[in-house]
N, C-alpha and C positions, 0 to 999 in steps of 0.2 A: 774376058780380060782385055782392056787396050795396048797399045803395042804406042813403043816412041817415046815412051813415057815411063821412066823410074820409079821406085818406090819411095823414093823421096821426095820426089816432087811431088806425087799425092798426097805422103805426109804433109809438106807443107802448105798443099792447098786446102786440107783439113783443118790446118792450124791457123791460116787466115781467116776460113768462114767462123771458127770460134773465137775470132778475134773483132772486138766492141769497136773496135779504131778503122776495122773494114769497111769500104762501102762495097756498091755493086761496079762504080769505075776501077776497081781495083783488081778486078776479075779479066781474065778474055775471057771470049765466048765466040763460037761454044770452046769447050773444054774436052779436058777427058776423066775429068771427075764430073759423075749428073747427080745433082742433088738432090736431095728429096723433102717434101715440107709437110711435117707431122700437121696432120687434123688438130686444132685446138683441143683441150680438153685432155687429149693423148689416151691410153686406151680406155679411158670410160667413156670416151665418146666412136672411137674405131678401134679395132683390135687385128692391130696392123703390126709388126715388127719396126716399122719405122717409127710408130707412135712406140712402143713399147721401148726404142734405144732409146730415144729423148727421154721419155719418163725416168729412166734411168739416170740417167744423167742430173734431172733435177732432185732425184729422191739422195743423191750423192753430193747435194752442192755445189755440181759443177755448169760449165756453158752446159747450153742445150742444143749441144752440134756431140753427132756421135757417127761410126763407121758400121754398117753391117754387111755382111757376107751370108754366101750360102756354101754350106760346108759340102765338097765335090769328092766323090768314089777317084778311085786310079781312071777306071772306066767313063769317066765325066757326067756319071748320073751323080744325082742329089742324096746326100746319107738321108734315111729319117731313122727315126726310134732306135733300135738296139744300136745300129750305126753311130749315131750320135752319142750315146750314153758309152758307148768303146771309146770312141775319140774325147770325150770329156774326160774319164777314168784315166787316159792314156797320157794327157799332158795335164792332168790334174785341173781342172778349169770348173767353175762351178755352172752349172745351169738350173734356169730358172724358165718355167712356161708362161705365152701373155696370160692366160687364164690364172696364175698364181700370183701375176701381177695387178691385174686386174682386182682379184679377190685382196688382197693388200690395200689396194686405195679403195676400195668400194667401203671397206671396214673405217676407214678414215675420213672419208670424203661424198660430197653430194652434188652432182653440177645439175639434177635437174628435180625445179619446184612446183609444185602445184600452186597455181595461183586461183582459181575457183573450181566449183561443182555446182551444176543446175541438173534440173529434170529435161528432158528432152523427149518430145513425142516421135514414135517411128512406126511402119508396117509392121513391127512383131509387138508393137506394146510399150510402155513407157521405159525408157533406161535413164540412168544417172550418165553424165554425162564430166566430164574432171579436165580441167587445162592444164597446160604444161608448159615451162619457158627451159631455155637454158642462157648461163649468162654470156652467149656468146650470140646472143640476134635477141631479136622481138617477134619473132614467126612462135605462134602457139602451135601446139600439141596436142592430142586428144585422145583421151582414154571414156570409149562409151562401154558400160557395164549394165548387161542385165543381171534382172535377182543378186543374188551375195558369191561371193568367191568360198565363202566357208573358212576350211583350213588353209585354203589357199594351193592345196595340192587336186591334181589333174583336174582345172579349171582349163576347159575349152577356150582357147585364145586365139586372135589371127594378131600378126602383125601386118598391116596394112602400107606401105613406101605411096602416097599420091600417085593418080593417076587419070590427073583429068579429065581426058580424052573419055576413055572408058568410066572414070565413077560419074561424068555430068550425064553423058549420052546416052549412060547402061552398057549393059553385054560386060561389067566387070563381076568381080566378085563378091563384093559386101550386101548385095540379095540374098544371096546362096545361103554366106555364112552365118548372117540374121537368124533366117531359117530356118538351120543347124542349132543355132543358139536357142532358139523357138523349140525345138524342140527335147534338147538337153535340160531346158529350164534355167540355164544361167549361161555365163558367156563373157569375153571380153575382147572389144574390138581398139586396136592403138592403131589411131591414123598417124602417119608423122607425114606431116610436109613437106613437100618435094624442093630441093635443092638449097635447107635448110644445115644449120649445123649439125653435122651428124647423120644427114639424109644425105647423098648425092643425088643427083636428078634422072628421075626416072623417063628418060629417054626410050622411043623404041628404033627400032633398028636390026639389023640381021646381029644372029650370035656369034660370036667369034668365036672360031675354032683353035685347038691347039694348049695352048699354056694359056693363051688368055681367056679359052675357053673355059677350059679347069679351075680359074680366078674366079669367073663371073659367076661361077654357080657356088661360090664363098661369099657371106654377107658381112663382113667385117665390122661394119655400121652397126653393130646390134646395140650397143651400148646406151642409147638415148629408149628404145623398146624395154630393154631390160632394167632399166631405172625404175623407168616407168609402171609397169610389172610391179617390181618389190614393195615401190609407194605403196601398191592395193593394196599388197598381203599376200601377192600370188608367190608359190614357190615354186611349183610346177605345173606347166602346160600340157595341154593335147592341140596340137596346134596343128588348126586349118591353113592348107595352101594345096596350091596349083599347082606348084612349082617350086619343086623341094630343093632346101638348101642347103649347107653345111654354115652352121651358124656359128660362126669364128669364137672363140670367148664367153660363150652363154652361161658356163658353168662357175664361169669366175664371177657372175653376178649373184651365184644361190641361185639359178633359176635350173631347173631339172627341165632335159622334154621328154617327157613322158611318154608321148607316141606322137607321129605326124600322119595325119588323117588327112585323106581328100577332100576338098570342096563340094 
């Protein structure tokens, strides 16, 4: 919490940023309000709390400036689950999960299209190969599928984020999983483009420890993966990775994971 600074006067700095007649000279800086700027798209494309306040706000008519908070124990740890659902019951307040919000606009809304399918030749055998835009860039997307997905339930899948370095040079992972796919008899590989919308750039670099460490191994971004997903027909995954992750919002898309397999 900042200190020097009223609860009014953040009020009103809230009320300016939702304010049309604002500009950025209207501001100092820095401040003691930091702001935050939802992903486009909001949580069909990340499935973030901050995209999730905005969302809210637009599903209400209103600006698309909103306040959020992490709700704090006596002890200054973070409530979750029964915690939370005490403190909702106890000043009557409704709540709603991103994955419930999620699952709401998904039923409503589509931000990303298939714009072709060709055949493509590869080391395990010919796959279909499917492009993908969102209307927020011109950077394509890539859904390769061998054989058929079926019912669409526990079809072996990788989600693939770019990775230059490693997918030009080798020593990545899309050999391996081919392979995998090679030998399951079907498969589906979704590249998304590095530093796209919807992708953040996959950077390497030591791992942060800590709370941001706890972050990093959250994918928030799934949203443009799990469009993509549903377009086939898949419902549920068995999905190939390295480097397992807690996939923020997956189940607001209909997509089940079914098991998470090694490489």
């Amino acid at each position: 919490m900042t200190t020097g600074i009223s609860a009014e006067q953040r009020c009103n700095t809230v009320r300016a940023l939702a304010n049309p007649n604002m500009g950025a000279s209207d501001f100092v800086r820095p401040g003691h309000v930091f702001p935050l700027i939802a992903r486009e798209g909001g949580v069909l494309m990340r499935s973030g709390h901050t995209e999730a306040a905005v969302d809210l706000c637009r599903l209400a008519a209103l600006k698309p400036v909103a306040v959020i908070c992490e709700l704090a124990n006596d002890d200054g740890t973070v409530m979750v689950g029964p915690q939370i659902e005490a403190f909702a019951a106890k000043h009557g307040l409704k709540r709603i999960s991103v994955a419930e919000l999620i699952a709401y606009r998904q039923s409503r809304e589509n931000l990303v299209e298939r714009v072709a399918s060709f055949p493509v030749k590869t080391p395990i055998g010919e796959m279909t190969a499917h492009a993908y835009r969102t209307p927020f860039d011109t950077v394509l997307h890539f859904a390769f599928v061998l054989g058929t997905v079926g019912d669409g339930r526990s079809v072996p899948a990788r989600l693939h984020r770019a990775d230059i370095v490693s997918d030009i040079f080798g020593g990545g992972s899309i050999d391996k999983v081919l392979e995998g796919f090679k030998r399951d008899g079907c498969g589906v590989l979704v590249y998304l483009r590095d530093g796209a919308a919807g992708v953040p750039a996959n950077l390497a670099g030591a791992a942060p420890s800590g709370a941001e460490g706890e972050r990093a191994t959250q994918w928030r971004e799934i949203g443009l993966g799990a469009q993509i997903l549903r377009d086939l027909g898949v419902s549920s995954i068995r999905l190939r990775t390295g480097n397992p992750r807690k996939y923020v919002g997956l189940s607001g898309f209909g997509i089940e994971l079914a098991s998470i397999e090694p490489i």
